[in-house]
Z-matrix of the N, CA and C atoms (Angstrom, degrees):
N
C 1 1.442
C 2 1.525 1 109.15
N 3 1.404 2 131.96 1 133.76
C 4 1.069 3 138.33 2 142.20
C 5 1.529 4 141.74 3 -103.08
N 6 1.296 5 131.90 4 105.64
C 7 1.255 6 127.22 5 -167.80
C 8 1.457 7 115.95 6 -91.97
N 9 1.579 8 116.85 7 151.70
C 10 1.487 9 109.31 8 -179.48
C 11 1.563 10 96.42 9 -145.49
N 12 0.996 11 109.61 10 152.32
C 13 1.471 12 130.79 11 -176.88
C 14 1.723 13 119.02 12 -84.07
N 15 1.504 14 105.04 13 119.99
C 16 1.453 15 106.46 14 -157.60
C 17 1.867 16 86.15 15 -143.82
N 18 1.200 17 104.98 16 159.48
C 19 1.663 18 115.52 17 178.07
C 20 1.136 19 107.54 18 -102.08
N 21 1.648 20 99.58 19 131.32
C 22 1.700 21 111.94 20 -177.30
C 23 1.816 22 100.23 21 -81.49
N 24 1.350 23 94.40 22 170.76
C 25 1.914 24 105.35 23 -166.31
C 26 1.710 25 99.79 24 -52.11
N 27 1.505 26 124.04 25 -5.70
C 28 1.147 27 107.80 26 -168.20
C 29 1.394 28 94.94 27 -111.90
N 30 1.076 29 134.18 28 -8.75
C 31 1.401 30 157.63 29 171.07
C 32 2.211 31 113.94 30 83.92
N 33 1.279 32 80.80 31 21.50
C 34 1.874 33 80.50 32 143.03
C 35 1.193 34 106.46 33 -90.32
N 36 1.464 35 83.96 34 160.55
C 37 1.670 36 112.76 35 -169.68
C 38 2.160 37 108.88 36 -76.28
N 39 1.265 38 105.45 37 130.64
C 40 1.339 39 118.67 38 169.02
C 41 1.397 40 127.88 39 -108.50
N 42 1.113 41 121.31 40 129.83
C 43 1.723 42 108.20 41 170.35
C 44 1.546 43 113.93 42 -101.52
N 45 1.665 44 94.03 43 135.51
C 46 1.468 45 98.54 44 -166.05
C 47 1.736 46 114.50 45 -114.08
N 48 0.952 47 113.32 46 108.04
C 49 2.035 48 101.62 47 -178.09
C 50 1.450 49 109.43 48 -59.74
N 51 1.325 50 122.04 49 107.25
C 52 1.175 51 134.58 50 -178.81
C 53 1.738 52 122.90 51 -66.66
N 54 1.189 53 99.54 52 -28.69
C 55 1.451 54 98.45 53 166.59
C 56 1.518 55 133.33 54 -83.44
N 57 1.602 56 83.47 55 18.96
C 58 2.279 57 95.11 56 -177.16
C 59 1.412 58 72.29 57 -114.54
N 60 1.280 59 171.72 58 -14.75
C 61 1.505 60 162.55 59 -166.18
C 62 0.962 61 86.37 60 -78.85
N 63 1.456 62 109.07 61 129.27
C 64 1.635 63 126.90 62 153.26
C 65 1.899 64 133.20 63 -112.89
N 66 1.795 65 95.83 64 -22.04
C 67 0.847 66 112.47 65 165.69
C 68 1.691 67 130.97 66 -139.89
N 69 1.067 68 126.71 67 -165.94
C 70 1.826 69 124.55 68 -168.49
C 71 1.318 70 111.46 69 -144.04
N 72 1.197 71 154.65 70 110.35
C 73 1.100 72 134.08 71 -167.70
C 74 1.721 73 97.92 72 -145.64
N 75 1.540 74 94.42 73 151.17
C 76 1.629 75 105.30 74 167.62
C 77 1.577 76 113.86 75 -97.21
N 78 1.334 77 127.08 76 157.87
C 79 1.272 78 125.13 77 137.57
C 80 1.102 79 97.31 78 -158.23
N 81 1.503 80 111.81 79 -175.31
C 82 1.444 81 136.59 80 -166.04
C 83 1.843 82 97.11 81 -124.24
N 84 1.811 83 75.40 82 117.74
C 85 1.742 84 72.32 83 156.81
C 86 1.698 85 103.01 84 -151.43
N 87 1.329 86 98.09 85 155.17
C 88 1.747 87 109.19 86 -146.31
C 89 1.621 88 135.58 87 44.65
N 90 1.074 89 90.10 88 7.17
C 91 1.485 90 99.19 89 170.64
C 92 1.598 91 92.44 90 120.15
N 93 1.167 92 122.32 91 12.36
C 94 1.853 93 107.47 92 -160.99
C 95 1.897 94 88.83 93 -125.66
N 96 1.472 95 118.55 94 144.76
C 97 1.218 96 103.38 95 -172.98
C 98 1.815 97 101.63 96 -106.19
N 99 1.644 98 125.46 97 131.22
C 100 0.907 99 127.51 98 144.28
C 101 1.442 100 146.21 99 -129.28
N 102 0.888 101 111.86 100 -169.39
C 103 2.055 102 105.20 101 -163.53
C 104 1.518 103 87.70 102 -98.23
N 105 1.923 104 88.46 103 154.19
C 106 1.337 105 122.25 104 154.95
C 107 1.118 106 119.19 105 -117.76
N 108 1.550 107 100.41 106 121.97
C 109 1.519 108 109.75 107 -172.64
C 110 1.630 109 112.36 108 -91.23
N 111 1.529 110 116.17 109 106.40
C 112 1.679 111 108.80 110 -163.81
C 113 1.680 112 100.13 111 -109.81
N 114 1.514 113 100.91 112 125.06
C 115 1.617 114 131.43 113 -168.69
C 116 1.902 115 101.00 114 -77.84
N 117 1.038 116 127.43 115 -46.95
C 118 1.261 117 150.99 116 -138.82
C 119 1.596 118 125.20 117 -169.98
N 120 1.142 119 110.05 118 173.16
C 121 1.798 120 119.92 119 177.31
C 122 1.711 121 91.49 120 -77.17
N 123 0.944 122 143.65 121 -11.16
C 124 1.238 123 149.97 122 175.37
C 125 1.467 124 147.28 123 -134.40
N 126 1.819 125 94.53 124 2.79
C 127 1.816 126 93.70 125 175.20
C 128 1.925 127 86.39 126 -134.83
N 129 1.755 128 73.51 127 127.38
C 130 1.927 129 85.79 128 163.08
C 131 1.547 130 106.01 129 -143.52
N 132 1.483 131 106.90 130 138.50
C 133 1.651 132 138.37 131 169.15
C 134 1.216 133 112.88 132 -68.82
N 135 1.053 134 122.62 133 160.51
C 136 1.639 135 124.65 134 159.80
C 137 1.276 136 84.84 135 -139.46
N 138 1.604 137 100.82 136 140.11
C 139 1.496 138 127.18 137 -167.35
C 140 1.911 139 111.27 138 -107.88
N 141 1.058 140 129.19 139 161.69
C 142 1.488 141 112.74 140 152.65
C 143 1.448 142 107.20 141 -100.03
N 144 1.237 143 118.97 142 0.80
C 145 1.280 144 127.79 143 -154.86
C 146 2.117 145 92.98 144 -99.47
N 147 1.338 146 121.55 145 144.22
C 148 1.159 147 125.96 146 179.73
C 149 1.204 148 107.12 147 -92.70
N 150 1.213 149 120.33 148 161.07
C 151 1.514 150 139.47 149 176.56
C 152 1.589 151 118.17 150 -49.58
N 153 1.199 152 125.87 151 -41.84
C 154 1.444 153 144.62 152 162.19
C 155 1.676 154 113.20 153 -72.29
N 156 1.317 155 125.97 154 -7.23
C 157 1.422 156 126.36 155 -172.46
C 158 1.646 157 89.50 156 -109.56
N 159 1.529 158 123.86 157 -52.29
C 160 1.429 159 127.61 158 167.67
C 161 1.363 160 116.39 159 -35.48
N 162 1.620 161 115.50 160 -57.05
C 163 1.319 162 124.56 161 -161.10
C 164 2.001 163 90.36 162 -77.01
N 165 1.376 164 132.81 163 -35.20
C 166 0.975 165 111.42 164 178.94
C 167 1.852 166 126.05 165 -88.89
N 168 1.210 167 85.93 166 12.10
C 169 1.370 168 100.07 167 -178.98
C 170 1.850 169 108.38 168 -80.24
N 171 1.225 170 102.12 169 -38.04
C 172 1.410 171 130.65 170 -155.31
C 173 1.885 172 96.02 171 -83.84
N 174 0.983 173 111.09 172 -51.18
C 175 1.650 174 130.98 173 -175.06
C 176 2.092 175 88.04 174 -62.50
N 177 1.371 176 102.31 175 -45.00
C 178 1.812 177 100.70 176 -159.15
C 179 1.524 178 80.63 177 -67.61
N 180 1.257 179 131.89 178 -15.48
C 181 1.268 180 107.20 179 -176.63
C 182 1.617 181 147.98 180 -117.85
N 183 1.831 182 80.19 181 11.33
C 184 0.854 183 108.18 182 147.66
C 185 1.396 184 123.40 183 104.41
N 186 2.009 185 108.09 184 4.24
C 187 1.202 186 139.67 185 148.25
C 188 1.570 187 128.62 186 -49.48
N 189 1.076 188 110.95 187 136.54
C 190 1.424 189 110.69 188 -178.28
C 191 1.579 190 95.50 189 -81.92
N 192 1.292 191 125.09 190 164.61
C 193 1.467 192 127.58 191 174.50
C 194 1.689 193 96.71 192 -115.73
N 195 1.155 194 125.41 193 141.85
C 196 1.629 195 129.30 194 161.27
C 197 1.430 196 103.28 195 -70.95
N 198 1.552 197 125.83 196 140.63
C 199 1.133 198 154.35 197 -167.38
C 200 1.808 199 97.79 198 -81.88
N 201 1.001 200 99.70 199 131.44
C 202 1.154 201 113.35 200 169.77
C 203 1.571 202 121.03 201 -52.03
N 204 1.485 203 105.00 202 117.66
C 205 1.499 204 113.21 203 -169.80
C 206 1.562 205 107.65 204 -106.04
N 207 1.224 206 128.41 205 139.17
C 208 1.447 207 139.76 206 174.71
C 209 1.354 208 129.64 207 -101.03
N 210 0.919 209 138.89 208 130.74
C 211 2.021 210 133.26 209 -163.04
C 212 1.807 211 82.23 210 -121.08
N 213 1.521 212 97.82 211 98.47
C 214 1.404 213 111.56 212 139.54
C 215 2.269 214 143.96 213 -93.39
């Protein structure tokens, strides 16, 4: 397990095990954009932390990230 430190929607700090992340996601809520961190076909986070703060969170720690895949 590796955990990394990411801001919850209220922006205290959370620790997140990065190797249960499967996915990254943006949205907007209130006008402010943050990530959803999705565990499974059935568990998702809402982050305060953005998609680019996640992905560099993950790199500081020394995880490889999977390359962005496309469904054509």
């Amino acid at each position: 397990m590796r955990f990394v430190m990411l801001k919850s929607i209220n922006g205290d700090p959370m620790l997140v095990n990065i190797a249960a992340v499967r996915t990254v996601a943006t949205i907007n809520m209130a006008g402010a954009d943050v990530g959803v961190l999705s565990f499974d076909g059935a568990h998702e986070v809402v982050v305060g932390s953005t998609v680019i703060e996640v992905h560099a969170a993950i790199e500081a720690a020394g995880q490889a990230i999977a390359p962005v895949r496309s469904i054509a």
